[in-house]
C-alpha positions in Angstrom: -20.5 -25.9 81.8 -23.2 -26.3 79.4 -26.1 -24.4 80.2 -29.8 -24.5 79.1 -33.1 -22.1 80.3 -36.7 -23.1 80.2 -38.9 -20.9 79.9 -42.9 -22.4 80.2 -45.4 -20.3 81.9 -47.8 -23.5 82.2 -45.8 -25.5 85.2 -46.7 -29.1 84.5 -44.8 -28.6 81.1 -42.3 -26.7 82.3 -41.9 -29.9 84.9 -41.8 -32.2 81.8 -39.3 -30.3 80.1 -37.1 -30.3 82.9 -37.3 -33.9 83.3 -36.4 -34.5 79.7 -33.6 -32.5 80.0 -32.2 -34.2 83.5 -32.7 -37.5 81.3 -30.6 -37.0 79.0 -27.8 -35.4 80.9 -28.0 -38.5 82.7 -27.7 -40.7 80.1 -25.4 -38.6 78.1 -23.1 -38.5 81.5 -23.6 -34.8 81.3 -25.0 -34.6 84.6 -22.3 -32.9 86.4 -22.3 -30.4 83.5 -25.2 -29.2 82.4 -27.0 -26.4 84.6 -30.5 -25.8 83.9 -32.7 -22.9 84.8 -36.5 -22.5 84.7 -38.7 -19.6 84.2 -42.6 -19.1 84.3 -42.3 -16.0 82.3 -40.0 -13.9 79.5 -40.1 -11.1 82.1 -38.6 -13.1 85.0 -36.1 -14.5 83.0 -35.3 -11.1 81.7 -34.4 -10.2 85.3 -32.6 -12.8 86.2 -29.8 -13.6 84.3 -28.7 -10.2 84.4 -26.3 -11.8 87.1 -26.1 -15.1 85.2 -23.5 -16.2 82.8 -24.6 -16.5 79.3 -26.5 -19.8 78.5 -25.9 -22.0 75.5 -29.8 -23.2 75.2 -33.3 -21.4 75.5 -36.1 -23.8 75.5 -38.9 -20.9 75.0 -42.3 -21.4 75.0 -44.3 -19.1 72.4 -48.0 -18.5 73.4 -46.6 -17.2 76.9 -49.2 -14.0 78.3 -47.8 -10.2 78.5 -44.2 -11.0 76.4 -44.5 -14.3 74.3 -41.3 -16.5 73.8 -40.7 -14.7 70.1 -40.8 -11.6 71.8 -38.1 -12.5 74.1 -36.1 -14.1 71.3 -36.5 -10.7 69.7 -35.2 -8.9 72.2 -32.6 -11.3 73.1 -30.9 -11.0 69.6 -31.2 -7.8 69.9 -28.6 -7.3 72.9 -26.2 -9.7 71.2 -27.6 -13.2 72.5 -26.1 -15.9 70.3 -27.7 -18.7 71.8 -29.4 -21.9 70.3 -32.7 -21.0 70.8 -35.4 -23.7 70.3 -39.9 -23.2 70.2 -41.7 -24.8 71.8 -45.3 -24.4 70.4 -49.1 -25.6 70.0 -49.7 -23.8 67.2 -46.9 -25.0 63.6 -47.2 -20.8 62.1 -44.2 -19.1 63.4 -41.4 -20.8 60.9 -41.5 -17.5 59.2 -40.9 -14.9 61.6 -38.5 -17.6 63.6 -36.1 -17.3 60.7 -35.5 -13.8 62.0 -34.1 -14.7 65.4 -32.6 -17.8 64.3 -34.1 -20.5 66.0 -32.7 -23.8 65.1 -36.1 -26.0 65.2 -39.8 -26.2 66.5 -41.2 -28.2 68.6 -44.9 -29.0 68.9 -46.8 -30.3 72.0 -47.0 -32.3 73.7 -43.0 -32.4 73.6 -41.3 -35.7 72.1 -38.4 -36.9 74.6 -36.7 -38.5 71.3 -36.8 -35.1 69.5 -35.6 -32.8 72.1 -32.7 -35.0 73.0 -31.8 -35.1 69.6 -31.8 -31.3 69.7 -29.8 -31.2 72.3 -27.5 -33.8 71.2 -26.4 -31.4 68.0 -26.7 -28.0 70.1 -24.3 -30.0 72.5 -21.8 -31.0 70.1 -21.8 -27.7 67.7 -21.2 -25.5 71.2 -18.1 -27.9 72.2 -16.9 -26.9 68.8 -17.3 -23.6 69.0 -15.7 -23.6 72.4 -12.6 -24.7 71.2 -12.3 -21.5 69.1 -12.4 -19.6 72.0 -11.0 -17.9 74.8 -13.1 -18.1 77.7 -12.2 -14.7 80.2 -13.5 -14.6 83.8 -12.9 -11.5 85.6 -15.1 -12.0 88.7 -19.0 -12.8 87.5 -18.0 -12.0 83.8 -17.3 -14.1 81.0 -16.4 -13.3 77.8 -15.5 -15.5 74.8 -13.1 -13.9 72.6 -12.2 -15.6 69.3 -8.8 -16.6 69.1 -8.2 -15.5 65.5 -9.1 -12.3 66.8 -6.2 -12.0 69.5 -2.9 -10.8 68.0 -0.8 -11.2 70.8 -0.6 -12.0 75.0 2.2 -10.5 77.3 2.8 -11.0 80.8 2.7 -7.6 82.4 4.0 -8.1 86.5 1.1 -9.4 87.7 -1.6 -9.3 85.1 -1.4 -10.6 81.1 -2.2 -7.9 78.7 -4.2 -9.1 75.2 -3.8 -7.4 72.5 -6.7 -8.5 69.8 -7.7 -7.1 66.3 -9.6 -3.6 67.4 -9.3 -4.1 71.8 -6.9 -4.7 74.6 -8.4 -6.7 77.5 -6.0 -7.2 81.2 -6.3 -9.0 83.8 -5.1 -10.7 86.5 -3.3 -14.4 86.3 0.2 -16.2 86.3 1.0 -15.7 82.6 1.5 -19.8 83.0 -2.4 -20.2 83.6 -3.5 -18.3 81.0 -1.6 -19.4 78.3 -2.3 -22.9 78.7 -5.7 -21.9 76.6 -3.6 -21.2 73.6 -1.4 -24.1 73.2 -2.2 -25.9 69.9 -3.7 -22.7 68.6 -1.0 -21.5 66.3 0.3 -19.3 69.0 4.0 -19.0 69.5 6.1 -17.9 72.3 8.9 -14.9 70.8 10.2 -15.2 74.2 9.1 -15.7 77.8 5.8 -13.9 78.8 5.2 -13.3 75.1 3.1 -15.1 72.8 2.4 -14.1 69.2 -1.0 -15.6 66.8 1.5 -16.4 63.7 -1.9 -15.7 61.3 -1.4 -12.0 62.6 2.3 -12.3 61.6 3.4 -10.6 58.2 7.2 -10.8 58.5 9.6 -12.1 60.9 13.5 -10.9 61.0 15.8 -12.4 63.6 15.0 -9.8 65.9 11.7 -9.0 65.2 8.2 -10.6 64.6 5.9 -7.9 62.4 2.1 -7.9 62.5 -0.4 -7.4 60.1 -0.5 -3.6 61.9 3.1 -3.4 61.3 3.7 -3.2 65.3 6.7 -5.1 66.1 7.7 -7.4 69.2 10.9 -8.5 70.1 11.9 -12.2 68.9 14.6 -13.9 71.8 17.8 -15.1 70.4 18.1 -18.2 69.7 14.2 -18.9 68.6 14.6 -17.6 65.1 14.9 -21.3 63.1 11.6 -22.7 65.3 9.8 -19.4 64.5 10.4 -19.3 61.4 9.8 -23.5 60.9 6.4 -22.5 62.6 4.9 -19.7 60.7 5.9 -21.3 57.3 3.6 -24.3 58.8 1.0 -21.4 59.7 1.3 -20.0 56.2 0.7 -23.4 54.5 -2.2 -24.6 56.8 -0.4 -27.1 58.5 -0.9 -28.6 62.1 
C-alpha cells in the first residue's frame, strides 16, 4: 500500500486536498492502493498513528494553531520518520528551516491540482524503488523494512525463520517457503535447504563452507559447490 496523511486544520482545504489526491489515484489506477488519512491537527495525528503503519506521504499544513506543521515535521524526524513530507503554505519563508526536516517541496495556496500530482507522481515512483530494496516484516500490527544489504543470512528454524543481519537477529513465524520468496533476484543463495546466504556478506567459500564477512561459517550442501561458486564470482563482479 501506498499511504499518504493530510493534515489541514481549515476543513474546506483539507476537503480539497483530499479530492486531489482521490483524483489522481484514480487516474493513476492507484485507487485500490493508496490509503489516505486526514487530520485537523499535528496533535491528533500524533495520537493516531501510534497504531498505524508508517505512511510514505505527509501533506502538512504549516500555519496550523498550538503545534504548526514544521513543528510536527520536527518532531517526526526526530523519532526516525523517513517520510516524503510536503508544505503546504500561505506564506513562501520557511525554505530555510524546511531544509532541516527534509521536505521535498512547497506548496502555496490555493493548492495547484497539476503540481501536487506531479509530487505525488515522483514521491510514488522513488518509494516503489526503495521498496524493492527492502524487506517488508509483519509480525501482527508491525512493520518493519529492513534493508536487504543489511541481512547476512535466513534459516528456517521448525516453525519460524531466524535473520541474521549486520548488528540484529529478528524471528518470526512463516513457512521458510513464504518468506524467502522476498529475496529471490536479490543476490541471495540457498547453501542448502532452509538456508539462504546474501553472497555480498560472503568473503570465502570452501566446498564445505560459505565464510562471512564476520568470519561465521554456514554449512554449504554437497553438490552446490560449482553454482555457488559460479554465483558469488557474478556477485563479486556486479553482475545480474
Amino acid at each position: 500500500m501506498f499511504r499518504i496523511a493530510i493534515c489541514e486544520d481549515e476543513k474546506n482545504i483539507l476537503d480539497y486536498e483530499n479530492s486531489i489526491v482521490k483524483q489522481w489515484a484514480e487516474k493513476r489506477n492507484l485507487s485500490q492502493m493508496v490509503e489516505l488519512d486526514s487530520y485537523v491537527s499535528a496533535e491528533q495525528f500524533l495520537f493516531e498513528m501510534e497504531d498505524k503503519a508508517p505512511y510514505d506521504v505527509l501533506i502538512f499544513d504549516i500555519q496550523m494553531k498550538d503545534m504548526n506543521g514544521m513543528e510536527l515535521a520536527k518532531k517526526l524526524r526526530a523519532s526516525g520518520c523517513d517520510s516524503v513530507i510536503i508544505f503546504v503554505t500561505g506564506v513562501p519563508d520557511y525554505a530555510i528551516e524546511g531544509y532541516e526536516v527534509g521536505a521535498v517541496r512547497y506548496i502555496l495556496k490555493p493548492v495547484k491540482p497539476e503540481l501536487l500530482c506531479t509530487i505525488l507522481d515522483a514521491a510514488f515512483e522513488e518509494r516503489k524503488k526503495k521498496t524493492e530494496d527492502y524487506f517488508v516484516l509483519g509480525q501482527g500490527a508491525d512493520l518493519e523494512r529492513i534493508a536487504f544489504d543489511k541481512i547476512l543470512y535466513i534459516e528456517a528454524r521448525g516453525h519460524y525463520v531466524y535473520m541474521k543481519g549486520m548488528d540484529f537477529e529478528r524471528e518470526w513465524k512463516s513457512s521458510f517457503s513464504d518468506a524467502s520468496v522476498a529475496f529471490e533476484g536479490k543476490n541471495f543463495f540457498c547453501l542448502r535447504r532452509g538456508l539462504l546466504v546474501n553472497l555480498c556478506h560472503v568473503s570465502r567459500i570452501t566446498r564445505t563452507d560459505c565464510i562471512l564477512d564476520d568470519e561465521e561459517s554456514l554449512p554449504v550442501a554437497r553438490g552446490v559447490y560449482k553454482d555457488l561458486n559460479d554465483a558469488f564470482i557474478k556477485c563479486f563482479r556486479g553482475e545480474s
